[in-house]
N, C-alpha and C positions, 0 to 999 in steps of 0.2 A: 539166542544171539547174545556173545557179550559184548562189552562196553567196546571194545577196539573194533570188534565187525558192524555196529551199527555207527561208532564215529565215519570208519571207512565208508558207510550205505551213504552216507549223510552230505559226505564229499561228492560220494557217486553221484548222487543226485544234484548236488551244485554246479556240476560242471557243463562247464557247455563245450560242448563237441565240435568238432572241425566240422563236418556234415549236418549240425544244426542250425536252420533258418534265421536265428540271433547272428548267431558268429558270419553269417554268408552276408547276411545284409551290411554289418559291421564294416566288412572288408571292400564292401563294392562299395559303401560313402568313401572308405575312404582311400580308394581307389580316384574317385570323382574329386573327394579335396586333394588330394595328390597334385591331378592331372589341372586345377582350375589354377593352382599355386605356381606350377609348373610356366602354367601358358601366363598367369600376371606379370612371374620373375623371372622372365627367358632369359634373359641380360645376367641376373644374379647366377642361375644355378644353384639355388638353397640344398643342402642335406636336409632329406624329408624321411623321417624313421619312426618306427613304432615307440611310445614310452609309455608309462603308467603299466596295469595291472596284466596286460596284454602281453609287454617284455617282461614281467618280471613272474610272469606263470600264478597269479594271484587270484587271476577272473573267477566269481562265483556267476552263479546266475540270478539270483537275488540281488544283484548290485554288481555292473560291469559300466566301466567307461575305457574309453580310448584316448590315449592321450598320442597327438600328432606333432612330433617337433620338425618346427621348420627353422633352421637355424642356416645362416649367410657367414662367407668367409669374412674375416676379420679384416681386410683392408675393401670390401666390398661396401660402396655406398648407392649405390642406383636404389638400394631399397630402401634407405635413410638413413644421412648421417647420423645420428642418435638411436638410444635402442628406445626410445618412447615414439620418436618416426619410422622406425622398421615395423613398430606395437600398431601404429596406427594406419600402416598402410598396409598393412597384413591385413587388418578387420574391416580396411575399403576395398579389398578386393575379395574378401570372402563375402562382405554384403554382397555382392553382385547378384549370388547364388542363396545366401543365408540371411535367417536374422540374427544376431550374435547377442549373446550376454556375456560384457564383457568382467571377468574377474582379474584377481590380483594379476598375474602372469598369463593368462592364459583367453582363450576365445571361444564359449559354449556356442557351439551349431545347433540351429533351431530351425525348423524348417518353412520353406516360405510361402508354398502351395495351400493356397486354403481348402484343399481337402485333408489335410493331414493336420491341421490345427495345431500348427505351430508347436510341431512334433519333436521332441530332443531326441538327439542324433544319438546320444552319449559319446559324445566326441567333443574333445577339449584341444584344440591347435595350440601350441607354444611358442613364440617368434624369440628368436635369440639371434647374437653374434659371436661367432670363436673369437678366444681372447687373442691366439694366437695360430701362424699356418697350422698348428699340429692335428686341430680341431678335435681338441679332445676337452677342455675347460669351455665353459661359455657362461657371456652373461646374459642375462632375459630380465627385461622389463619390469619392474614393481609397479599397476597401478593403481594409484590413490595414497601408497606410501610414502615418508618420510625419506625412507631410503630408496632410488629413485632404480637401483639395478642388484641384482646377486646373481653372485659367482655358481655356478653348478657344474655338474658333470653329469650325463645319462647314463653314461656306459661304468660309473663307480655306483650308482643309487641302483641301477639292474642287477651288478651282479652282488651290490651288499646282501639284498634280499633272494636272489631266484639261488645264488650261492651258501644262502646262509645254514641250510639241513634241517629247515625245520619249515619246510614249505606249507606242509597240512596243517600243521599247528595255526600257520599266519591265513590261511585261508577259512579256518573255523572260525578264530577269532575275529578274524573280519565280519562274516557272516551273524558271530554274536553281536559287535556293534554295531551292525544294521538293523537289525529287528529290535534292539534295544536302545536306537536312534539317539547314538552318543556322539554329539558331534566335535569331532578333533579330526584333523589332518591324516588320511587315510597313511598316509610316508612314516607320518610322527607316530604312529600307531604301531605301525611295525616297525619302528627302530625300538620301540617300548618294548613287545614283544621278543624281537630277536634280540633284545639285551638278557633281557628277564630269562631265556632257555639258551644262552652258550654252553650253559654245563650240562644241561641237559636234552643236547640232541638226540641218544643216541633212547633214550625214555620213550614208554609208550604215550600215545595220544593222551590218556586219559591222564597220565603222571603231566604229562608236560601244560595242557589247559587246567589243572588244579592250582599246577606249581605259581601262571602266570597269576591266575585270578587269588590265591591266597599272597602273593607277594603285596599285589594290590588293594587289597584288603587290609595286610598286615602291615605296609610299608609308608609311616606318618606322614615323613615329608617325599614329593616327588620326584620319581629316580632322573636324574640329567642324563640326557642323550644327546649327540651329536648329527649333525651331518655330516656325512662321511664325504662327502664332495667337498665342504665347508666348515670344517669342525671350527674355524675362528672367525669367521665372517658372518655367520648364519644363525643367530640365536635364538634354540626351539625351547627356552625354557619357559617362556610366559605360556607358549600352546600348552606345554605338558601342565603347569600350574594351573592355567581354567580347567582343564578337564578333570585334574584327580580328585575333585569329590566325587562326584559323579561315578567317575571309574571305581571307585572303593567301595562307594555305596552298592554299585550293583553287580559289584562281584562277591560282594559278602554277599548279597540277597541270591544271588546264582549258585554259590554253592549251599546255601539252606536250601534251597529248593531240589538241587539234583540228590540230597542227604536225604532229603524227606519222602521226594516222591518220585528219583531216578533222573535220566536223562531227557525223556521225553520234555520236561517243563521247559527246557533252554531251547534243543534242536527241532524239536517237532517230532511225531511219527514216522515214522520209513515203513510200518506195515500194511499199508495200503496200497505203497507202489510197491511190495513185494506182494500181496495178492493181485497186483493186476499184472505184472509182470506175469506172475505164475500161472493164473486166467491167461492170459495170450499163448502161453505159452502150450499151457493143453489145447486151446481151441484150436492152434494150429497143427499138432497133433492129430485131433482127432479130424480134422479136413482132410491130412492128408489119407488118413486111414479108410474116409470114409468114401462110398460109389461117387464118381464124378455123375453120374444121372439123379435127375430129383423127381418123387412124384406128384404126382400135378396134383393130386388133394390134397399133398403136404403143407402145412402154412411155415 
């Protein structure tokens, strides 16, 4: 196997299926936060869409969350005049059903049945208001900050990334900073990323995660990235400044390691779930091959 068939094994394996038990559950929460949000804001009518890793084709299965925007029309107030009153009556009507942890912009579902032990949904609601009828800008709530609201857009952050040509690239790397539990802004992450390989989309796997992790490595001070929703209102430069030690450090350590002892040290093995694949694979084989009658001393 070379390096491009076991990065591709490696995806295979991250991904979660339409027909996998994670994805089905995924969709019936939020089917139910859908339908609770629905029935609080009959009066509003919120646009209620998919965002995060979901829209943007990013999902691994080592680390998936759902991000739910519910965003109200711009002259709409039954849901609160302010967006810190839309914030807070959003998360009194998901308590109903939830227990919430609430963050900067958003509202983590937690579950309230104590058989489930206060189970995370991996679901993150957003409340926002279009700036204007177009409903295409909108602002959402900051809480606990200084700046009390930001400007964004869904539909420009979806298609910067799920458009960008370097989808596997942003899905390894993701998956590297999970297991290497680097904590920076999953968005800011991939604006790093999709900055770092423009010129080289059209590069194999292995050229393009070298190129990002030796930039990082090699690149003293760190690279400035924008919001493409916000490139002047939105300033991600202090996120990217905490992170790039950190990042430099364990990208240099990441490629001594795949130098010295391959890829396995970063990704893991894949030859397990290719002999078990290929065990199922003959045992189904030889079932079929074999007499539908069994004999009764057989064990």
């Amino acid at each position: 196997m070379n390096t491009q068939e076991y990065l591709t094994e490696v995806l295979q394996i991250q991904k979660l299926a339409d027909e996998s038990q994670e994805l089905k559950d995924l969709q019936q929460h939020r089917a139910d936060v859908e339908k609770l949000l629905r029935r609080e804001f009959n009066a509003s009518s919120p646009t209620i869409r998919y965002g995060g890793s979901k829209a943007k084709d990013t999902l691994i299965k080592e680390s998936f969350d759902l991000d739910i925007t519910c965003y109200f029309a711009s002259d709409d107030t039954s849901a609160g005049t302010s967006l810190k009153d839309i914030y807070d009556n959003v998360a009194k009507a998901l308590e109903k059903d939830y227990f919430l942890e609430r963050k900067t912009s958003s509202l983590r579902l937690l579950a309230k049945d104590t058989k489930l032990a206060n189970r995370d949904f991996h679901i993150d609601v957003v409340p926002g208001r279009y700036v204007d009828e177009g409903r295409s800008d909108c602002y959402i709530h900051q809480n606990g900050n200084e700046k009390e609201r930001l400007k964004t857009n869904l539909e420009t952050h979806v298609n910067h990334v799920k458009n960008s040509g370097v989808i596997d690239a942003v899905r390894l790397l993701k998956l590297w900073k999970v297991r290497k539990t680097i904590h920076i802004k999953q968005f800011v992450w991939e604006l790093i990323v999709i900055k770092l390989l423009k010129d080289k989309k059209g590069a194999t796997l292995e050229s393009q995660l070298k190129h990002v992790w030796t930039s990082l490595r090699d690149t003293k001070d760190p690279i400035a990235v924008e919001d493409p929703a916000n490139p002047s209102g939105n300033d991600l430069s202090g996120v990217v400044e905490s992170a790039w030690p950190i990042l430099s450090s364990l990208a240099s350590s990441t490629l001594s390691a795949i130098e010295s002892s391959g890829w396995e040290t970063t990704f893991g093995s894949v030859k397990r779930t290719e002999s078990i694949a290929a065990r199922t694979a003959s045992l189904a084989q030889a079932a079929t091959a074999s007499p539908l009658s069994t004999r009764p001393w057989a064990r």
